[in-house]
C-alpha positions in Angstrom: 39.9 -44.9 -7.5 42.7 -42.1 -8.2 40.4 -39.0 -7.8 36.7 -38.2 -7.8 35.4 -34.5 -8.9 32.2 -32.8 -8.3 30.3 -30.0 -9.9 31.7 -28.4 -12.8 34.6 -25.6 -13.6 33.5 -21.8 -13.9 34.1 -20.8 -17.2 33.2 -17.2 -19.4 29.6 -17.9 -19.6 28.1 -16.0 -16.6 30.3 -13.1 -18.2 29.9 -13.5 -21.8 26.0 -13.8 -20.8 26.2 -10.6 -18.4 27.9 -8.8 -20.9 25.4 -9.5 -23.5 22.4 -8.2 -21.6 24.1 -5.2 -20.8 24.7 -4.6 -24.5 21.2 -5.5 -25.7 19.4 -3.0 -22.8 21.9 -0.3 -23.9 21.3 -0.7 -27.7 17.5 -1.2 -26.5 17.6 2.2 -24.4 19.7 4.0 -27.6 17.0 3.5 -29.8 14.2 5.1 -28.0 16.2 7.7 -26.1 18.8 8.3 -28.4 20.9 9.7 -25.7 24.6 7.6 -26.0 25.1 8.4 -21.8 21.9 7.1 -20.3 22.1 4.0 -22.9 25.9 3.5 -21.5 24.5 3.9 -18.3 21.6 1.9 -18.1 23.8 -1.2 -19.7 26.2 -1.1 -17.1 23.5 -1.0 -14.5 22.0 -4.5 -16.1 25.2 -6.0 -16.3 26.7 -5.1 -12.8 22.7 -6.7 -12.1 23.1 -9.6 -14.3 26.5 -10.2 -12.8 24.9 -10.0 -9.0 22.8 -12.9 -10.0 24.9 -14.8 -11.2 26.7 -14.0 -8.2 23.9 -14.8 -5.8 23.1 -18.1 -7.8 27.2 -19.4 -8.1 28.1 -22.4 -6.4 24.9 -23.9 -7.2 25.9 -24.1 -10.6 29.1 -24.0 -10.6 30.6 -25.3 -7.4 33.7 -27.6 -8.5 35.8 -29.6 -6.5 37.7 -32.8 -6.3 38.7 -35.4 -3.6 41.5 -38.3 -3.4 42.7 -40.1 -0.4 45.1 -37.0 0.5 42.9 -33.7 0.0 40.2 -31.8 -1.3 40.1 -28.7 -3.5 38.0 -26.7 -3.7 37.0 -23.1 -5.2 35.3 -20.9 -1.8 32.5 -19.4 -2.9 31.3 -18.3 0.6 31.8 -14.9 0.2 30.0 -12.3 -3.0 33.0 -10.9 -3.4 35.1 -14.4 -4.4 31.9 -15.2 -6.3 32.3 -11.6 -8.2 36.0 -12.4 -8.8 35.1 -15.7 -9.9 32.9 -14.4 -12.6 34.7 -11.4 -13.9 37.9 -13.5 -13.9 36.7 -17.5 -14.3 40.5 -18.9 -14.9 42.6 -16.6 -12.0 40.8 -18.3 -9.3 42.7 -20.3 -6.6 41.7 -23.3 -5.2 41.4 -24.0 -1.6 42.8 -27.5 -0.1 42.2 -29.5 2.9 44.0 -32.2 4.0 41.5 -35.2 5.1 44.0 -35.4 8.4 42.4 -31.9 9.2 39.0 -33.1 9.2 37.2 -33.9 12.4 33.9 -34.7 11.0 31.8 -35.0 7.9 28.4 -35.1 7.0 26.5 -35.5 3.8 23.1 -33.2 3.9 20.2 -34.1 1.9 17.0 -31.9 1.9 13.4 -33.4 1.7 12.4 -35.7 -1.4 15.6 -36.4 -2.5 17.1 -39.8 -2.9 19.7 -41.0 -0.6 22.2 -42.9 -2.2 22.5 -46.5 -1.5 24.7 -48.3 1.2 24.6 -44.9 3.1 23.5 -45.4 6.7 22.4 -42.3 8.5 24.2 -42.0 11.5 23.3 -39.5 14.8 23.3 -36.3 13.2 24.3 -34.4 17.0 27.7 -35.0 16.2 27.7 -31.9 13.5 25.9 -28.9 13.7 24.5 -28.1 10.4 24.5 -24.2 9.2 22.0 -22.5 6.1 23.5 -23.3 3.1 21.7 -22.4 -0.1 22.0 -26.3 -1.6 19.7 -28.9 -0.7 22.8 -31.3 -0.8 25.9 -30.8 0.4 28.9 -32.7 2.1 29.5 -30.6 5.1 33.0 -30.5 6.5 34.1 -29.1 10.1 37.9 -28.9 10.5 40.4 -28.9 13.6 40.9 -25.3 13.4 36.9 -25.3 13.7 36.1 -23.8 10.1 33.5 -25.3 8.1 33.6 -26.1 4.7 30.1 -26.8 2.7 30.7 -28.2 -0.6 28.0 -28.7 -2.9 26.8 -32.1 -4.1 23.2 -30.8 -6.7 25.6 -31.1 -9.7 26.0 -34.4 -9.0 22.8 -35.4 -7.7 21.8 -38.4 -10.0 25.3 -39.9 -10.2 25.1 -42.2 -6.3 27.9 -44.2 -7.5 30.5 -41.1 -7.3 28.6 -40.2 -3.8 29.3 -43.5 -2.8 33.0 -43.6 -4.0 33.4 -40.5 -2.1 31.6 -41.5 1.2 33.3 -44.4 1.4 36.5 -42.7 0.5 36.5 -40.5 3.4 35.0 -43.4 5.7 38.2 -45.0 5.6 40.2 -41.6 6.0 38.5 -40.1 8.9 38.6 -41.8 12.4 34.8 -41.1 12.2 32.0 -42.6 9.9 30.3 -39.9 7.8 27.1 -38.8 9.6 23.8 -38.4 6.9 21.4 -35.6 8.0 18.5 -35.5 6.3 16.9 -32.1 6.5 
């Protein structure tokens, strides 16, 4: 096992999309109103709003990262504005990496009635506290420097054989087993 990625790669769909209902309200507006400025206006207004959604909903769609026995990458998404930047520009945005020696403990959240991938042992959850986070599935990271890093697993929900890879993965990285909370 060389690498293992997650989730999938922003690309101009979110802005191709938000760009295309701001068009069709304007035209839409133009043809009863006939006024060019509040057409202009009201399709910027729907696509700065179709672009907030998109915004709001991101890394549960889009949340890419990959893992090997060395680091993780991954694109942060925690704040709207990286999320904004992310959609208006899908191919300038950096990737964040942590090295697995930085990590002090893992845990891989599940929320009720999902399906908990084989040879997974839940382990005492007291050992991380778990944050909100939007994603009923995540593998939650907490670092030496004490940041957290939530990295979304819905993506890849059906595929347990890549959840395993990685679980096992970081097992035998991390001086500490990785700890399943089930929420």
């Amino acid at each position: 096992m060389e690498e293992l990625t997650f989730g999938r790669k922003i690309n101009y769909v979110p802005l191709v999309i938000s760009l295309g209902i701001g068009i069709i309200i304007s035209v839409f507006f133009y043809t009863f109103v006939h006024k060019i400025g509040i057409s202009i206006s009201f399709g910027l207004l729907c696509f700065v709003v179709a672009v907030a959604l998109y915004a709001v909903k991101l890394s549960d769609t889009y949340g890419y990262w990959r893992i090997n026995r060395q680091q993780i990458n991954y694109y942060d998404y925690k704040t709207i504005g990286n999320r904004i930047k992310a959609i208006l520009l899908p191919f300038n945005s950096k990737q964040s990496t942590v090295d697995v020696e930085q990590i002090v403990a893992a845990s891989l959240v599940i929320g009720k009635k999902m399906q908990v991938p084989a040879n997974i042992k839940a382990a005492p959850a007291s050992a991380y506290l778990v944050y909100f986070y939007p994603s009923a599935y995540y593998l939650g990271l907490k670092l030496k420097d004490n940041q957290e890093v939530d990295l979304d697993l819905s993506f890849d929900e059906m595929d347990n054989k890549k959840i395993e890879q990685m679980v096992q993965l970081l097992n035998t990285q991390l001086n500490s087993p990785v700890t399943l909370i089930e929420k």
